[in-house]
C-alpha positions as CSV (number, residue, x, y, z in Angstrom):
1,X,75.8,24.1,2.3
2,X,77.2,28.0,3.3
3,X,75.9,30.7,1.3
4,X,79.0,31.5,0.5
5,X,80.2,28.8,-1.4
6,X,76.8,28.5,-3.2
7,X,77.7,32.1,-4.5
8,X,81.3,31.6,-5.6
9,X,79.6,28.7,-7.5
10,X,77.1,31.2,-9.0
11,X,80.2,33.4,-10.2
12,X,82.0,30.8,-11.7
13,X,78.8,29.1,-13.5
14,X,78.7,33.2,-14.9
15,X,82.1,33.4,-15.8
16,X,82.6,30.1,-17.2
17,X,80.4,28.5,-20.7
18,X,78.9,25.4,-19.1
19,X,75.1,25.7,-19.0
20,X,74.5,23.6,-16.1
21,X,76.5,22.4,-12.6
22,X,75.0,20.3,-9.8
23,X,77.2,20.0,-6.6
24,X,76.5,17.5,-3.7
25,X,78.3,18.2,-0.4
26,X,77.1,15.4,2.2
27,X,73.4,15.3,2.1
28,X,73.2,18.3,0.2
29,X,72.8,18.4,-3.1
30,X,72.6,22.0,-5.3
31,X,71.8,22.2,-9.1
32,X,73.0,25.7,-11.3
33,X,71.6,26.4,-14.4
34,X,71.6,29.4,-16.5
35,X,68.2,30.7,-17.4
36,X,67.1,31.2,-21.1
37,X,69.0,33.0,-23.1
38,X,69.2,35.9,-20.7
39,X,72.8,34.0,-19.0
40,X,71.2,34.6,-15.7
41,X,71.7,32.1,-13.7
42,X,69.0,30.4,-11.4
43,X,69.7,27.8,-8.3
44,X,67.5,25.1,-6.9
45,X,68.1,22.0,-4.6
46,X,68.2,18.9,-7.0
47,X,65.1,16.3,-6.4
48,X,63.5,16.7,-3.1
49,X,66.8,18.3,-1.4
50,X,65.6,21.1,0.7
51,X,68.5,24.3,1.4
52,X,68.4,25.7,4.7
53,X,68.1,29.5,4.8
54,X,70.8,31.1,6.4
55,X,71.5,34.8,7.9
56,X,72.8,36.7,5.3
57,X,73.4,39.9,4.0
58,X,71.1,40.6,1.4
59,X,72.7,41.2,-2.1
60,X,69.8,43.0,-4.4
61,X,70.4,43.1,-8.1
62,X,69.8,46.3,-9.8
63,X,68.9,46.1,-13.6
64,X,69.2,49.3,-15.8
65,X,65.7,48.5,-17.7
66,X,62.7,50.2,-16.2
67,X,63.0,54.0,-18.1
68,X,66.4,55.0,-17.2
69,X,66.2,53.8,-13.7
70,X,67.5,50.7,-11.4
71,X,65.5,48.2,-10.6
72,X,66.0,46.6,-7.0
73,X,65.5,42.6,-7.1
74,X,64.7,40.5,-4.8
75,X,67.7,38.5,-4.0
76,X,65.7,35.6,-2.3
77,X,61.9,34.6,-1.7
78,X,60.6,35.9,1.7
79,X,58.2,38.3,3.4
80,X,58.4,42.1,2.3
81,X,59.0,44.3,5.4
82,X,59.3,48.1,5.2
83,X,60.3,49.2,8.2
84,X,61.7,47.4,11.5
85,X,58.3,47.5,13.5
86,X,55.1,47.6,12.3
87,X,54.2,51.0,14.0
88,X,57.9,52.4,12.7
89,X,58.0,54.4,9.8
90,X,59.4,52.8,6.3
91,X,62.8,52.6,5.8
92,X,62.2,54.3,2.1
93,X,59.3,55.8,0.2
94,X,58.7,57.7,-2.8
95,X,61.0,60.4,-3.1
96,X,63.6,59.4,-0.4
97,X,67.1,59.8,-1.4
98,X,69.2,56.7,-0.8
99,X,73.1,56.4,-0.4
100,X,74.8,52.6,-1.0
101,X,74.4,50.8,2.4
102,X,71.0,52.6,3.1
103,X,68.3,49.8,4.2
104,X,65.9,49.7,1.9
105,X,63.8,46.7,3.6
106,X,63.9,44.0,5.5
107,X,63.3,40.3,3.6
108,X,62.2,37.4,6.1
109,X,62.6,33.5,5.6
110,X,62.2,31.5,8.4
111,X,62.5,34.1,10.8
112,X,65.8,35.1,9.3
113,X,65.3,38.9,8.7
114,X,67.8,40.0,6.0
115,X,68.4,43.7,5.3
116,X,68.4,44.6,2.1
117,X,70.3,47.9,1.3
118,X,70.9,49.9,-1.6
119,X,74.0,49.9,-4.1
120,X,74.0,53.2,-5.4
121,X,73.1,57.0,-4.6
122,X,69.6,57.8,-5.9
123,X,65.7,58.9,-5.6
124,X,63.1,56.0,-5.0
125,X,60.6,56.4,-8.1
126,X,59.0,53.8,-7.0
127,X,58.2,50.9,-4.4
128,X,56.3,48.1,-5.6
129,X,55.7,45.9,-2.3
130,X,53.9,46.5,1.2
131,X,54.7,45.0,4.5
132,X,53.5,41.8,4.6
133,X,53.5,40.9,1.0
134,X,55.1,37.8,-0.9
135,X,58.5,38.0,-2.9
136,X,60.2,35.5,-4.9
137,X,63.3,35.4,-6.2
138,X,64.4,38.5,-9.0
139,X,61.0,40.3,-8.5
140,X,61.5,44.1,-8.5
141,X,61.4,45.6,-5.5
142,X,62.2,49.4,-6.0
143,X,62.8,51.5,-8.9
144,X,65.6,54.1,-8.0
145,X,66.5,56.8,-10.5
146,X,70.3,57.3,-10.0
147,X,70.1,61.1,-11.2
């Protein structure tokens, strides 16, 4: 199933007041539901139905909750990877100054690297991953104070 009909399904879940929407295309099969009370919405293959990563462009969410600053999410589960190379310097680190479509890191799924880049003009407060570590989906990633 493309990406990019799973998140025009995503939007209209959003925009729309049904709680739940399950889709199969072929052998694929791909269930929506909204999360809690929060009205985030959270996607998963339906029973057993595995979803085949794909080469994307990563699409953080940033959250206005951690003390005035945004909060970079994870917009899929992968590897962490600060920089390009392991002997290359990070992309960001505390203090950098980041403009929209700056890399912030580089998220890996079955050796699908994914850059993930910034939305907005900021400082980095804070980075909460290192290269190597484990993300899952909507875990913070960077703190960036927009000032």
């Amino acid at each position: 199933m493309d990406l990019r009909k799973i998140k025009k399904l995503i939007d209209l879940l959003e925009k729309s007041k049904l709680s739940e929407l399950e889709i199969k295309e072929g052998d694929d099969t791909i269930r929506l539901s909204r999360a809690g009370e929060t009205g985030h919405v959270v996607a998963a293959p339906a029973q057993g139905q595995t979803i085949a990563p794909q080469s994307i462009s990563a699409e953080p969410a940033f959250n206005e909750d951690h003390k005035g600053g945004f909060a970079v999410t994870s917009p899929m589960v992968g590897t962490f990877f600060a920089s390009s190379e392991p002997e290359a310097e990070p992309f960001v680190q505390v203090g950098s100054v980041v403009n929209p479509s700056d890399t912030l890191c580089i998220l890996e799924a079955m050796k699908t690297f994914n850059q993930v880049k910034s939305e907005i003009s900021g400082t980095v407060v804070t980075v909460l991953k290192s290269s190597g570590d484990p993300v899952e989906y909507g875990e913070t990633l960077f703190i960036i104070d927009p000032s």
